[in-house]
C-alpha positions in Angstrom: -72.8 -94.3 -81.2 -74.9 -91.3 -81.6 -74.9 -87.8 -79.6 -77.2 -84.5 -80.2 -76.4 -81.4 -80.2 -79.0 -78.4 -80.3 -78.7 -74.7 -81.2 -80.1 -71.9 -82.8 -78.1 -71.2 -86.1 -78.4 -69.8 -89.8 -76.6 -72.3 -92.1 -74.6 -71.1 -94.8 -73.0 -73.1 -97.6 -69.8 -71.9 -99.6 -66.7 -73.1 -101.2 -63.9 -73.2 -99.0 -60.3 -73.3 -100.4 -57.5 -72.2 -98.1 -53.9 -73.3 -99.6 -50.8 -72.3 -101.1 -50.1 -70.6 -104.3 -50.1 -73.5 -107.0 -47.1 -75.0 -108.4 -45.2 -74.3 -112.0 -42.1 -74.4 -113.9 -39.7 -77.1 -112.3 -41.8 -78.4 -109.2 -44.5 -78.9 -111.2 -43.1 -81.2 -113.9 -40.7 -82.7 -111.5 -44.2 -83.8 -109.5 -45.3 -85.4 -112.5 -42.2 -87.1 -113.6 -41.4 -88.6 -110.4 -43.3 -91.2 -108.6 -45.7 -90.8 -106.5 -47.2 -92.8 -103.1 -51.0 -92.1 -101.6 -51.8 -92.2 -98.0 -55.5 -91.6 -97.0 -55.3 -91.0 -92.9 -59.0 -91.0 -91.3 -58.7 -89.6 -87.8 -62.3 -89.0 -88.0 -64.4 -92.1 -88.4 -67.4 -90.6 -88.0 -70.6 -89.3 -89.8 -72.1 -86.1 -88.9 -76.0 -85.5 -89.7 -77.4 -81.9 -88.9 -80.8 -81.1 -89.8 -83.5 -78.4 -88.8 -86.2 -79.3 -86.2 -88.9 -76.0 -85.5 -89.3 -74.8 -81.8 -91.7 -71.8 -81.1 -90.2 -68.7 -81.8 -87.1 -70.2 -84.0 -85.1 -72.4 -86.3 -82.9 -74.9 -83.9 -79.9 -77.5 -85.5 -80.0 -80.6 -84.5 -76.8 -82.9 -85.0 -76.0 -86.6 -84.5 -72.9 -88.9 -84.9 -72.4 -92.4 -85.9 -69.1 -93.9 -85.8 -68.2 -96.8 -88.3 -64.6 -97.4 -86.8 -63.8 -101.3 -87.3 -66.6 -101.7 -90.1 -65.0 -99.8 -93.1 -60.9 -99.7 -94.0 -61.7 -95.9 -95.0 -58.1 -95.4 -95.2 -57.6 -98.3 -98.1 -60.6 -97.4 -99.8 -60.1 -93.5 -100.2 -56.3 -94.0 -100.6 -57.6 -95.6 -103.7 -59.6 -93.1 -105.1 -57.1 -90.4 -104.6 -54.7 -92.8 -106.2 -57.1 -93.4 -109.5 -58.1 -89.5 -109.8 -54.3 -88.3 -109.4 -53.3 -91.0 -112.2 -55.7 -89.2 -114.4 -54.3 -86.0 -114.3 -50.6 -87.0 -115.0 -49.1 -88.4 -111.6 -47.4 -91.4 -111.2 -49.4 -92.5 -108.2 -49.8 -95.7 -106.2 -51.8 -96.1 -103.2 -50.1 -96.6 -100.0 -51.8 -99.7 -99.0 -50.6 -101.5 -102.2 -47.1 -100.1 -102.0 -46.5 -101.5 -98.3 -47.6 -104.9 -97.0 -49.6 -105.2 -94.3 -46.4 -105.5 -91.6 -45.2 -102.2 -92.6 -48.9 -100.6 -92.9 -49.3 -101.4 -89.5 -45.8 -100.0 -88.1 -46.3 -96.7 -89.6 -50.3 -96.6 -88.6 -49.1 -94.8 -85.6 -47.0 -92.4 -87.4 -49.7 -91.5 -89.9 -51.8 -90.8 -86.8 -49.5 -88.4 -85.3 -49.6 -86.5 -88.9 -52.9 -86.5 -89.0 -54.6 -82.8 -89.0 -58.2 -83.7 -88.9 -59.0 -83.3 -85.4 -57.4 -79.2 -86.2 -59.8 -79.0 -89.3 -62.6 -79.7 -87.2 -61.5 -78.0 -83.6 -60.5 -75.0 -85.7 -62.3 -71.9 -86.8 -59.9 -70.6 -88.8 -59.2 -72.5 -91.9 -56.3 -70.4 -93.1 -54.2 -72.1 -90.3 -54.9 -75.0 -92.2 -52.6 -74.5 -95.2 -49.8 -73.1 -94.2 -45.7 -74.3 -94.3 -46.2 -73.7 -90.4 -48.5 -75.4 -89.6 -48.7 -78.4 -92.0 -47.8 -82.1 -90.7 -43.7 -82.9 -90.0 -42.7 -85.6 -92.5 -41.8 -88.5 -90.1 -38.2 -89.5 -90.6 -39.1 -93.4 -90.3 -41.6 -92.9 -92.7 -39.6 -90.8 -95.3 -37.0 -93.5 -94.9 -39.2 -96.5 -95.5 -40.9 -94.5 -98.9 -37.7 -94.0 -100.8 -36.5 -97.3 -100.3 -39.7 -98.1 -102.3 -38.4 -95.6 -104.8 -40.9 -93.2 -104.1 -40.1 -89.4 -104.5 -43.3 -88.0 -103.4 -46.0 -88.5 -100.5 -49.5 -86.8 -101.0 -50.4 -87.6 -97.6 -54.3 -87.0 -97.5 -56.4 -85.8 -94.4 -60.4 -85.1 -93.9 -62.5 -83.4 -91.7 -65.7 -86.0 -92.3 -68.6 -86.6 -93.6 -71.5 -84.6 -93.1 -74.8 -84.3 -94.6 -77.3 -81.5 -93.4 -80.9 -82.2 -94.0 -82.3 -78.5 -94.3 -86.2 -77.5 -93.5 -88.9 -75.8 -96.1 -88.1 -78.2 -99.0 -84.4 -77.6 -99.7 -82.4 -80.3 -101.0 -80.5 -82.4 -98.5 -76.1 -81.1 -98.6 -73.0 -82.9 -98.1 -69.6 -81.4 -97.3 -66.8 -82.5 -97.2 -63.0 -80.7 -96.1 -59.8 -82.1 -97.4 -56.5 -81.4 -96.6 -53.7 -82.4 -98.6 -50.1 -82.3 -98.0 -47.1 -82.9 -100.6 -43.7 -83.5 -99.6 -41.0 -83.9 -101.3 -39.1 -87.2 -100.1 -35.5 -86.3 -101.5 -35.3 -83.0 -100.4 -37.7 -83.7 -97.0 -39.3 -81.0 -97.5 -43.5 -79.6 -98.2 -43.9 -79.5 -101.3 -47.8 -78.1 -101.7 -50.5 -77.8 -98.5 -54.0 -76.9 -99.5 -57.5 -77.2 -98.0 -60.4 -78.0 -100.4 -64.1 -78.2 -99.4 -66.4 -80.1 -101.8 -70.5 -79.8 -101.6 -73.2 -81.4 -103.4 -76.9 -81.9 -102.9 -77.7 -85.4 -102.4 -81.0 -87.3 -103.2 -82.5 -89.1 -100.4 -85.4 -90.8 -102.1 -88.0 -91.8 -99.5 -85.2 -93.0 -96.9 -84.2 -91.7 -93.9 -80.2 -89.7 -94.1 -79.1 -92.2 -91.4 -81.0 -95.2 -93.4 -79.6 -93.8 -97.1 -75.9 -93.6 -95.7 -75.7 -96.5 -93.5 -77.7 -99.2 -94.9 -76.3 -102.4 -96.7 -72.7 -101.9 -95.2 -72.3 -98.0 -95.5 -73.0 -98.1 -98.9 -74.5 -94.8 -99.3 -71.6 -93.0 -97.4 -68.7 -95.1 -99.5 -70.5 -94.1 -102.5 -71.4 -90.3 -101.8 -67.3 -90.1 -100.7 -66.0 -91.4 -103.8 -68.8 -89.1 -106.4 -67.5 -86.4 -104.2 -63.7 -87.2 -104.3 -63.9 -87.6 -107.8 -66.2 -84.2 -108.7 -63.4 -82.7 -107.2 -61.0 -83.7 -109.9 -62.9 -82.5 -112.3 -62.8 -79.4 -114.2 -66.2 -77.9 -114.1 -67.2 -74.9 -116.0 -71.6 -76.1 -115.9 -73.9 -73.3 -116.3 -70.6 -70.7 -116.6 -69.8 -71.4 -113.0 -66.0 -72.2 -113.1 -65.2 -74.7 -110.1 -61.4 -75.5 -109.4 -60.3 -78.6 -109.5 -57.7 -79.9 -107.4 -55.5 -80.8 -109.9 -55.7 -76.9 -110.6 -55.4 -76.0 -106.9 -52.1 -78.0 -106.9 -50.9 -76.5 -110.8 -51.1 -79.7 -112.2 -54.1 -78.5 -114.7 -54.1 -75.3 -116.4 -57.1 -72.4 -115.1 -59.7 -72.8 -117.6 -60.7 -69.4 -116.8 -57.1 -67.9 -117.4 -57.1 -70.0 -121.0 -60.2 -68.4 -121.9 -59.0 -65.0 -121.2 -55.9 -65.3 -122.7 -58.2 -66.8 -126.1 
């Protein structure tokens, strides 16, 4: 399904983070200690390409949609690579969809939905409303319930904004974005834990395809493997050229601030 959208517009490209302070002392190692359950929500389902098209006197963006609702389990699949980049930075996580069977996914589908902040991220221009106590998804009774008798002490209940990959004009490298919000609760103490908002951008190489061709073709490959390079770059401390880039395990306080250590040398 594909819709087009046209205006004049200058692009600009930044890091976004809105969240809370990150965590230390006992909430921190607690975090870590305790175990952990994964739940990817995509209320989205949908690409977003943008690129620039030239009318007379101006510059006009041009955007399109594709929907892939019933031919990728997005929810499994990122759950998964949440799961494998928390595990490498100390938590004792476990995707959702392997903690649950597939009766209880689907009873608490609708739940998740109703969690879900996605359809804010994208309606709102504001992102500081994003990550805030206020404003951050209710933890679900029947859901809290159904996690501890797992033996699960934390959620890190997951939420995007989608895809989107924006195919400038003059020669500039294609970009993808992509806005996370994550959302910690604490299942003992029902209570929010951590709420943070990352955005993660790379440039991404077409080759001699198409963006709708490179992203869609042979089963979405492109898009499930631009997602999970993303996802994963995110996790990563990056200090390349002596840019410092968070990482999310940062974000959180479950890394130390590479640029605080150095100080502090």
């Amino acid at each position: 399904m594909f819709r087009f959208v046209f205006g004049v517009c200058a692009v600009f490209l930044s890091a976004c983070a809105t969240m809370q302070p990150p965590l230390s002392g006992e909430p921190a190692n607690s975090l870590k200690s305790g175990k952990a359950v994964v739940a990817f929500f995509d209320g989205v389902e949908q690409i977003k390409y943008s690129r620039d098209i030239y009318l007379v006197l101006a510059v006009a963006k041009e955007a399109s949609y594709s929907t892939y609702s019933g031919l990728w389990n997005s929810n499994a699949d990122v759950s998964g690579i949440h799961t494998t980049e928390l595990s490498k930075i100390g938590i004792q996580a476990k995707s959702l969809y392997e903690a649950l069977s597939p009766e209880e996914i689907a009873e608490i589908q609708p739940i998740l939905k109703t969690m879900d902040v996605s359809s804010r991220m994208k309606a709102s221009n504001n992102s500081n409303e994003l990550a805030s106590e206020k404003t951050a998804p209710h933890l679900k009774q029947k859901l809290k319930d159904m996690l501890l008798s797992k033996g699960f002490d934390y959620l890190f209940f997951i939420t995007w904004s989608g895809y989107n990959l924006d195919v400038p004009a003059l020669g500039i490298s294609p970009r993808e974005t992509l806005d996370t919000t994550y959302s910690i609760y604490d299942l003992n103490r029902d209570s929010l834990l951590w709420n943070g908002s990352v955005r993660a951008f790379e440039q991404v190489d077409l080759g001699e395809a198409t963006a709708k061709e490179y992203i869609e073709k042979n089963d979405l490959s492109g898009l499930k493997k631009e997602v999970g390079r993303m996802i994963s770059e995110k996790y990563k401390i990056r200090t390349d050229h002596g840019i410092n880039s968070t990482s999310v395990g940062q974000y959180i306080g479950l890394q130390d601030n590479v640029a605080a250590v150095k100080q502090g040398e």
